[in-house]
FIPA-604467 format. One record per atom (N, C-alpha, C, CB): residue number from 1; residue in one letter; atom name; x, z, y. Coordinates in Angstrom, 2 decimals. Glycine has a CB too. Layout:
% FIPA-604467
pos:NUM&code:a&site:CA&x:X&z:Z&y:Y
...
***
This chain:
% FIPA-604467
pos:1&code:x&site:N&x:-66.29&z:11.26&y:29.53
pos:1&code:x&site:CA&x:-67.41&z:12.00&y:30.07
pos:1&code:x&site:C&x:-67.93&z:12.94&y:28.99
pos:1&code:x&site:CB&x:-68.52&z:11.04&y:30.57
pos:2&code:x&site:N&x:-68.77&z:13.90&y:29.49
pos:2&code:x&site:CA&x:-69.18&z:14.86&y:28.56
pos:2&code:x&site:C&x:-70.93&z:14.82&y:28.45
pos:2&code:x&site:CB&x:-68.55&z:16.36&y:29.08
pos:3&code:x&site:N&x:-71.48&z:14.72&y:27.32
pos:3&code:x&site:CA&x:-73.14&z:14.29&y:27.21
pos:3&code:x&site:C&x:-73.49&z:15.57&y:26.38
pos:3&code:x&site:CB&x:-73.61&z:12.58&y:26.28
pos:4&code:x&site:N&x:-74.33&z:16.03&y:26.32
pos:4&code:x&site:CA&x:-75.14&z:17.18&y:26.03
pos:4&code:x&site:C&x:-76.67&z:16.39&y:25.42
pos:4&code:x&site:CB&x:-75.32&z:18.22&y:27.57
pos:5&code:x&site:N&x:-76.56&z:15.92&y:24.13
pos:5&code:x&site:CA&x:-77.78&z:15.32&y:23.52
pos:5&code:x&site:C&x:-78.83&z:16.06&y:22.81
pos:5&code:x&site:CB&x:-77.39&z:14.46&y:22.67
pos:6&code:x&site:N&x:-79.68&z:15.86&y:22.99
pos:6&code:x&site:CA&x:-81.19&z:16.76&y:23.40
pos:6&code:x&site:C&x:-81.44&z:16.53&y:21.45
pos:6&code:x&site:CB&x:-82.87&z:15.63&y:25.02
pos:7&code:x&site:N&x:-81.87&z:17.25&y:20.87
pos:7&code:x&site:CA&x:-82.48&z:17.34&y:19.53
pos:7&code:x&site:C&x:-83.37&z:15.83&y:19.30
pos:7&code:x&site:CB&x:-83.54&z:18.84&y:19.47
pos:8&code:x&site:N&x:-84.49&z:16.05&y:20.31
pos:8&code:x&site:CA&x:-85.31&z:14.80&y:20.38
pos:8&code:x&site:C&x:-84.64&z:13.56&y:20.53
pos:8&code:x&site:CB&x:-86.21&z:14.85&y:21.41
pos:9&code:x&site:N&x:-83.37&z:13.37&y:20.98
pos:9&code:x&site:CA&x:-83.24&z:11.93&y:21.29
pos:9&code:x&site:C&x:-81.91&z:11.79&y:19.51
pos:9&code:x&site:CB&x:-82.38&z:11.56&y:23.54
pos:10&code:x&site:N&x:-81.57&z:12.71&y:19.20
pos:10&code:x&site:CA&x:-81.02&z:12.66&y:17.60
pos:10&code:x&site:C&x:-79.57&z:11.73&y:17.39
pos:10&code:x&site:CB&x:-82.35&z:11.85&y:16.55
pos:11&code:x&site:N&x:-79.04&z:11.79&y:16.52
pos:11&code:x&site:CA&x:-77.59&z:12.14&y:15.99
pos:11&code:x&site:C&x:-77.14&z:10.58&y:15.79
pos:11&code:x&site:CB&x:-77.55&z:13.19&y:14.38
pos:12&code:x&site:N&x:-78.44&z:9.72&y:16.28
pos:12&code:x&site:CA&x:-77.32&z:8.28&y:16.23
pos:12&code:x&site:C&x:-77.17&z:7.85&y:17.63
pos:12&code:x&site:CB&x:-77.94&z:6.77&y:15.30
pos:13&code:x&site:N&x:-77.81&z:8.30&y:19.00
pos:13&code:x&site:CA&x:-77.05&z:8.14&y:20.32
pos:13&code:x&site:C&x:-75.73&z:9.41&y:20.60
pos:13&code:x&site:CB&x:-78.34&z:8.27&y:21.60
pos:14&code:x&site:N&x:-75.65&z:10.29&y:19.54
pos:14&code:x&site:CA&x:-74.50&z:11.26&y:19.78
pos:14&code:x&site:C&x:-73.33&z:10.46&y:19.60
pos:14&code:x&site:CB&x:-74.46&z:12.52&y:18.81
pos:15&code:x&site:N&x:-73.88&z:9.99&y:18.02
pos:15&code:x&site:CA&x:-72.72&z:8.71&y:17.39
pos:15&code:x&site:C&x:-71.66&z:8.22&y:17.87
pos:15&code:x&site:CB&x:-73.17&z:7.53&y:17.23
pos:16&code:x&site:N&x:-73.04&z:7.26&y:18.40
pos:16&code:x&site:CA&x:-72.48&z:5.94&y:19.82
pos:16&code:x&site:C&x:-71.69&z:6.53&y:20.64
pos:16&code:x&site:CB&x:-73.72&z:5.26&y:21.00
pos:17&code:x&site:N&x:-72.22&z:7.74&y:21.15
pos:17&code:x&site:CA&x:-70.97&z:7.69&y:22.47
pos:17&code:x&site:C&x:-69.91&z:8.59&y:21.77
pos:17&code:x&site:CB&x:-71.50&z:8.49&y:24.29
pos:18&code:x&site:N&x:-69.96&z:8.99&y:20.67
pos:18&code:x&site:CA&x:-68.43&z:9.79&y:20.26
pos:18&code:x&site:C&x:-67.59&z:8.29&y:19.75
pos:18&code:x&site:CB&x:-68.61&z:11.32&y:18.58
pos:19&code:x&site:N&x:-67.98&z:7.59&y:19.27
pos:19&code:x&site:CA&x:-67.64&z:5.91&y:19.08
pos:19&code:x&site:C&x:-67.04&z:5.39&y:20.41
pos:19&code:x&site:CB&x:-69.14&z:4.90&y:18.74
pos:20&code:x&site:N&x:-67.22&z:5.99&y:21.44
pos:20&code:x&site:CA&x:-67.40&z:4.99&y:22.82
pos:20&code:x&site:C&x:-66.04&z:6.24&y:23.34
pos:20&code:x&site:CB&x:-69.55&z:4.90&y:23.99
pos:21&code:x&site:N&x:-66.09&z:7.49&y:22.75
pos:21&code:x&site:CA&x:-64.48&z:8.10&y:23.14
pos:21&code:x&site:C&x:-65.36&z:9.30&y:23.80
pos:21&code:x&site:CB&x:-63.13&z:6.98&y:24.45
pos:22&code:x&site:N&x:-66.48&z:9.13&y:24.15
pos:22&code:x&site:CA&x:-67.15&z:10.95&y:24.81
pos:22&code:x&site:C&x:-67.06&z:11.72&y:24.04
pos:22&code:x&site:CB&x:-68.68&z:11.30&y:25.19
pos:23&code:x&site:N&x:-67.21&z:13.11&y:25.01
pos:23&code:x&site:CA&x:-66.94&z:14.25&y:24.20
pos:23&code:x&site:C&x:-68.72&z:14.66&y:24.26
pos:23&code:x&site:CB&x:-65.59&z:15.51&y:24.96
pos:24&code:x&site:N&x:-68.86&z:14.44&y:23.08
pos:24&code:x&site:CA&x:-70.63&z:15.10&y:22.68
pos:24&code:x&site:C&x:-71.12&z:16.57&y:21.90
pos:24&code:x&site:CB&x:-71.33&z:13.97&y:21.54
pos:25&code:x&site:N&x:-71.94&z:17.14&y:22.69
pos:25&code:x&site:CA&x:-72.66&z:18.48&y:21.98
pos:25&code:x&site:C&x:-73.84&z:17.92&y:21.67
pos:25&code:x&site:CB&x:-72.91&z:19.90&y:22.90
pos:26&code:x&site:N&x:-74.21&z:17.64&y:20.38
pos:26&code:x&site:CA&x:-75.77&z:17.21&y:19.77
pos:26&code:x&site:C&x:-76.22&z:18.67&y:19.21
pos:26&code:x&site:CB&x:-75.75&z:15.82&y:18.30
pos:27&code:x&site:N&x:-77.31&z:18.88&y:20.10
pos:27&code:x&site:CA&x:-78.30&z:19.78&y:19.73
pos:27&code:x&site:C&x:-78.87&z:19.71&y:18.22
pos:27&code:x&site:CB&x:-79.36&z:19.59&y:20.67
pos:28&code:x&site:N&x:-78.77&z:18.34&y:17.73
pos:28&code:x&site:CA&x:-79.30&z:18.35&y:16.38
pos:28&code:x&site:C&x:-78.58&z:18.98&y:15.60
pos:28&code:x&site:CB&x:-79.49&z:17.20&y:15.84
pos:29&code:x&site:N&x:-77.45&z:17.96&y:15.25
pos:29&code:x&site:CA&x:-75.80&z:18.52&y:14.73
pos:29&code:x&site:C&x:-75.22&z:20.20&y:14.91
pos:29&code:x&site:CB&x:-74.61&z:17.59&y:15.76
pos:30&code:x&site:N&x:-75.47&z:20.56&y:15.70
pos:30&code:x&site:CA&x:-75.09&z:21.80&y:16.46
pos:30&code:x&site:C&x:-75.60&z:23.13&y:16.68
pos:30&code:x&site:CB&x:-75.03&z:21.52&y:17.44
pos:31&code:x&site:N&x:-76.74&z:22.66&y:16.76
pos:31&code:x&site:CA&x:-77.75&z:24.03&y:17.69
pos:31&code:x&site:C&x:-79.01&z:23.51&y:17.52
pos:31&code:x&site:CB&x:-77.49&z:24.31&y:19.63
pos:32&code:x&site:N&x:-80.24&z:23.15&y:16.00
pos:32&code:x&site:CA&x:-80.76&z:22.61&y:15.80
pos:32&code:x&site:C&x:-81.80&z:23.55&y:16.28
pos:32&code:x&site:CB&x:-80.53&z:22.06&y:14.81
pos:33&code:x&site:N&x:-82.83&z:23.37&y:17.00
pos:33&code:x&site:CA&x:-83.99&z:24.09&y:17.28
pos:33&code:x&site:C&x:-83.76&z:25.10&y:18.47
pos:33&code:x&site:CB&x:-84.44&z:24.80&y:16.00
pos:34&code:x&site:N&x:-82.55&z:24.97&y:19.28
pos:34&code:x&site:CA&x:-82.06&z:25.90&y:20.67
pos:34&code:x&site:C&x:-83.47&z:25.33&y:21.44
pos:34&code:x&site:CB&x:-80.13&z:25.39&y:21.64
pos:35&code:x&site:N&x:-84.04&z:26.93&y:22.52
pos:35&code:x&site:CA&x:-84.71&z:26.76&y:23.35
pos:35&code:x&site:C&x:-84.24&z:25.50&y:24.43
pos:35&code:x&site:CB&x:-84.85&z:28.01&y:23.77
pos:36&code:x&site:N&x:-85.36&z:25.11&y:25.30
pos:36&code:x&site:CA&x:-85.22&z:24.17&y:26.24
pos:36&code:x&site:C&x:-84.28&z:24.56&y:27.13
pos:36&code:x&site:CB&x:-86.34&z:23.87&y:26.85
pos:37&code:x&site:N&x:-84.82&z:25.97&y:27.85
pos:37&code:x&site:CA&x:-84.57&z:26.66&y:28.77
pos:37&code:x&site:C&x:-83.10&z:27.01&y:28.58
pos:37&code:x&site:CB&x:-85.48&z:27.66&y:28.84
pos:38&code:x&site:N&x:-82.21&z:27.46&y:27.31
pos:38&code:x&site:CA&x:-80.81&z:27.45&y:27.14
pos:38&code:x&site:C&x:-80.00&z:25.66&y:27.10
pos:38&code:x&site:CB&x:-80.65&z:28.36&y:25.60
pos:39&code:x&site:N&x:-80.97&z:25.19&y:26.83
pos:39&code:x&site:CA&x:-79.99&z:23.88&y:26.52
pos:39&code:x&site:C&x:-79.66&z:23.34&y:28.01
pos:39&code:x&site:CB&x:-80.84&z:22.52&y:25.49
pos:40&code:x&site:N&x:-80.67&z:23.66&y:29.20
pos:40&code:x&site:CA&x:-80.74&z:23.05&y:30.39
pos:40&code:x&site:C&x:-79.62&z:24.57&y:31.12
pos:40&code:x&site:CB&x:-82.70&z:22.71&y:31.01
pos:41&code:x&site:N&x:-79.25&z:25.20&y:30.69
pos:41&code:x&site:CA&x:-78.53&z:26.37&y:30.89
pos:41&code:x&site:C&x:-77.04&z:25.99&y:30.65
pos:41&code:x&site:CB&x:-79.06&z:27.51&y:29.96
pos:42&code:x&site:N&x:-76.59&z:25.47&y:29.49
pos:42&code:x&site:CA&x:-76.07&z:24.85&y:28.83
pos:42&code:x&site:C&x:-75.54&z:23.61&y:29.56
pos:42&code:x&site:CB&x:-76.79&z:24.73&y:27.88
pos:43&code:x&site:N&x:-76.05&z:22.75&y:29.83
pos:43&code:x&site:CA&x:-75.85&z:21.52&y:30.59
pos:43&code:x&site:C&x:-74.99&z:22.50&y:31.65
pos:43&code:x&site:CB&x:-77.41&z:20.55&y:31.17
pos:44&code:x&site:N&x:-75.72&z:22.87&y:32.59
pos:44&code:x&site:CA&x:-75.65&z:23.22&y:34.16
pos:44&code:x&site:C&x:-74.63&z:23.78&y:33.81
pos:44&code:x&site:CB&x:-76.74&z:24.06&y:35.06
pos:45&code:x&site:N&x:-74.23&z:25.31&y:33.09
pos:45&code:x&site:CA&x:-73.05&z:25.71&y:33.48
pos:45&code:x&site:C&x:-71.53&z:25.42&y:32.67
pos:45&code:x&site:CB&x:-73.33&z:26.98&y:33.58
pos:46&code:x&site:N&x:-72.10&z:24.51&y:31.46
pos:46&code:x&site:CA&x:-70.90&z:23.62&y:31.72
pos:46&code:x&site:C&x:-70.57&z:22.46&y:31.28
pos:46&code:x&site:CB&x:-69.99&z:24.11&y:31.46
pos:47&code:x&site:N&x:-70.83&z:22.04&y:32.35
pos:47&code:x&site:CA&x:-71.12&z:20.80&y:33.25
pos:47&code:x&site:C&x:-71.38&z:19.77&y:32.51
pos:47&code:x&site:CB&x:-70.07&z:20.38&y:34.14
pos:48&code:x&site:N&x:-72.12&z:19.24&y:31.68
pos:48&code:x&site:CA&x:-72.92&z:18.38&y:29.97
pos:48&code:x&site:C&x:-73.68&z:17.18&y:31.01
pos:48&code:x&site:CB&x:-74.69&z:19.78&y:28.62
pos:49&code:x&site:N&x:-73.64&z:16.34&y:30.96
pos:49&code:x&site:CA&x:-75.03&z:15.22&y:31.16
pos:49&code:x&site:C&x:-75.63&z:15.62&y:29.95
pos:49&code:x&site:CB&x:-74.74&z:13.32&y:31.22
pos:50&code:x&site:N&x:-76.63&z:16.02&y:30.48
pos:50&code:x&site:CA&x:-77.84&z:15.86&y:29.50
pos:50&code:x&site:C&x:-78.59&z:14.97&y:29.62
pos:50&code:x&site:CB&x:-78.64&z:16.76&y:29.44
pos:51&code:x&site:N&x:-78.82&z:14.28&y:27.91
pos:51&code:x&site:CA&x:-79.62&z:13.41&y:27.65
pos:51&code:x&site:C&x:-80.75&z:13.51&y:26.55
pos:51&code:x&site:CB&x:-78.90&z:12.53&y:27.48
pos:52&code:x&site:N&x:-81.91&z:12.76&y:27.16
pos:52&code:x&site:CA&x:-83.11&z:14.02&y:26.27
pos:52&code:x&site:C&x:-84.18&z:12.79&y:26.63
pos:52&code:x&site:CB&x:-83.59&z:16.20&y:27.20
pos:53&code:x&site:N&x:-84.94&z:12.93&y:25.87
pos:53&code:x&site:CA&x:-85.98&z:11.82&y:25.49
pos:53&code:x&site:C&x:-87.33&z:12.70&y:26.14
pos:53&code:x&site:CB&x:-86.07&z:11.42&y:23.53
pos:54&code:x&site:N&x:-87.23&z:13.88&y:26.00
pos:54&code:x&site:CA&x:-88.26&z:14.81&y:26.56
pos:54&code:x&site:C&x:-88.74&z:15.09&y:28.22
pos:54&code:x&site:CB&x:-87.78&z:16.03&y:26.07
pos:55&code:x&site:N&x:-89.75&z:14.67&y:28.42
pos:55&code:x&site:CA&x:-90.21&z:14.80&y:30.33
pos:55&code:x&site:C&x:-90.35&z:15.76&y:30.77
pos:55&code:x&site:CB&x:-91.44&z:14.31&y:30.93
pos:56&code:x&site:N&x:-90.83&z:16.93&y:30.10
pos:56&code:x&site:CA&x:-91.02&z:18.74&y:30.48
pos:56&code:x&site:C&x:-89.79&z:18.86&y:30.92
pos:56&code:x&site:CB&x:-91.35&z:20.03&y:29.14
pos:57&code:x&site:N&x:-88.50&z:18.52&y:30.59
pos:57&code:x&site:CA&x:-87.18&z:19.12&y:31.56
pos:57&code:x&site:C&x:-87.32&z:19.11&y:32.60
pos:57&code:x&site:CB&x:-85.99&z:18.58&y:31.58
pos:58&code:x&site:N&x:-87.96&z:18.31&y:33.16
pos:58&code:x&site:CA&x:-87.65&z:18.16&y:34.95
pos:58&code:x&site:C&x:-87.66&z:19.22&y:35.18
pos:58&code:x&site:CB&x:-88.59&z:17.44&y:36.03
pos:59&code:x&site:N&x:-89.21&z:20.22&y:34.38
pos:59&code:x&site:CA&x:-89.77&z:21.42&y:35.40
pos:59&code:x&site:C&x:-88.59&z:22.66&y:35.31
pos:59&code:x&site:CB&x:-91.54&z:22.10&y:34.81
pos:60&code:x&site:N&x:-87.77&z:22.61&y:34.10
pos:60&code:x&site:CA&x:-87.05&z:23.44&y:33.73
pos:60&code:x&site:C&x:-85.44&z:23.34&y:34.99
pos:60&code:x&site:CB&x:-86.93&z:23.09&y:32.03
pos:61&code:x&site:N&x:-85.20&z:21.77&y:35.12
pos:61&code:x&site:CA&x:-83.95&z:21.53&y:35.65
pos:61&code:x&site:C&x:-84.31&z:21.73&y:37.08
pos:61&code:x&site:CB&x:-83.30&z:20.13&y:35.27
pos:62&code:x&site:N&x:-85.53&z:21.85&y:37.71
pos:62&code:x&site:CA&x:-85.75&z:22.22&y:38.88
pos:62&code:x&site:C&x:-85.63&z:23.51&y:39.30
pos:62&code:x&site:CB&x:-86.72&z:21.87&y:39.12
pos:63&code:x&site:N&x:-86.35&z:24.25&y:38.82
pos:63&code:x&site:CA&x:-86.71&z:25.76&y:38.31
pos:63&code:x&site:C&x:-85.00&z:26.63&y:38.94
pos:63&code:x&site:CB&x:-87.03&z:25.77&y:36.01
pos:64&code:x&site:N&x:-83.78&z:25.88&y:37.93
pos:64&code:x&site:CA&x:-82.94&z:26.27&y:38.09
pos:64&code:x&site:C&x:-82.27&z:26.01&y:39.23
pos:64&code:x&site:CB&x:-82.53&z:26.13&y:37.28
pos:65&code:x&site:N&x:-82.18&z:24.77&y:39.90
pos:65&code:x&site:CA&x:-81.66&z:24.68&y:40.79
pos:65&code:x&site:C&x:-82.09&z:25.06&y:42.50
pos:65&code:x&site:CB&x:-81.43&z:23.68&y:40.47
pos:66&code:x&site:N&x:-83.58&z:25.37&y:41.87
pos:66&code:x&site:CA&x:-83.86&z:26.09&y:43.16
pos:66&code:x&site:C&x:-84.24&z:27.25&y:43.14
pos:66&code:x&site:CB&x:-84.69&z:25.59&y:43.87
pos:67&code:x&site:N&x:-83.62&z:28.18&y:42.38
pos:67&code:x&site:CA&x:-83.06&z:29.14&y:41.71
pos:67&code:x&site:C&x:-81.34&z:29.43&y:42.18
pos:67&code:x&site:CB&x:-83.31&z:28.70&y:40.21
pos:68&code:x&site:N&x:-80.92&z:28.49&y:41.86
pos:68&code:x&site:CA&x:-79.25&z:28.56&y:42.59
pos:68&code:x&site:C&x:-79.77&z:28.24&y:44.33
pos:68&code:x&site:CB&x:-77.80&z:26.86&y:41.77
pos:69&code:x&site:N&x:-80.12&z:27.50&y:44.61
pos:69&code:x&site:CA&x:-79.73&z:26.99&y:46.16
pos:69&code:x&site:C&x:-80.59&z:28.63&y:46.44
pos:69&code:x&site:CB&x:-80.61&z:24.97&y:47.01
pos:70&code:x&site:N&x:-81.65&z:29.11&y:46.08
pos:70&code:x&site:CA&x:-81.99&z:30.60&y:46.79
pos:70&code:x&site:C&x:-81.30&z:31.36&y:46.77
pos:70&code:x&site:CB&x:-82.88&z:31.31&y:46.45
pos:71&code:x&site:N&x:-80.44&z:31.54&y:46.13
pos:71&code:x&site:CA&x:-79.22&z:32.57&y:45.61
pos:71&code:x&site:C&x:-77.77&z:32.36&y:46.48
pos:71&code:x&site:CB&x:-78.86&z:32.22&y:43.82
pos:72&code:x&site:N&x:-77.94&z:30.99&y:47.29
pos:72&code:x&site:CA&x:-76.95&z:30.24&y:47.92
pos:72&code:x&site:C&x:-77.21&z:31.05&y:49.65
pos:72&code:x&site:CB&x:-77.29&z:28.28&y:47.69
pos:73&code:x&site:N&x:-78.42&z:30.84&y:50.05
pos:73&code:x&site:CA&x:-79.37&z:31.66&y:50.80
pos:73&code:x&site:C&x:-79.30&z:32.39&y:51.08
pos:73&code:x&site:CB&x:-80.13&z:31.91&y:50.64
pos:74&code:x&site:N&x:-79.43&z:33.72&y:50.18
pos:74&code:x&site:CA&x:-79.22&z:34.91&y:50.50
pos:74&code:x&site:C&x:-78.24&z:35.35&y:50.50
pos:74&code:x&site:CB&x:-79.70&z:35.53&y:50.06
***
């Protein structure tokens, strides 16, 4: 599986699952200080579980997807 780890949740749950055989992008490791709004960009278009210790995503991961389904719409 592929995980997309959030800065906030940090470089020893990246660890674990590169230990466990996933393929991991740690925001810490990687892309230290990337906006929210790209990392949830990031996830979505290609294709990351994101994992994130942070609750403000929802508004961001919503935002987008009803953003795509309007775009689906028209």
């Amino acid at each position: 599986m592929r995980f997309l780890v959030d800065e906030c949740t940090g470089p020893t749950v990246a660890k674990w699952l590169r230990n466990q055989k996933h393929e991991v992008f740690s925001v810490f490791e990687e892309a230290r200080g990337m906006d929210d709004d790209d990392i949830i960009l990031k996830a979505f278009e290609e294709n990351w579980i994101l994992i994130t210790n942070d609750n403000t995503y929802c508004w961001g991961i919503i935002e987008l997807f009803v953003g795509q389904y309007q775009k689906q719409l028209s």
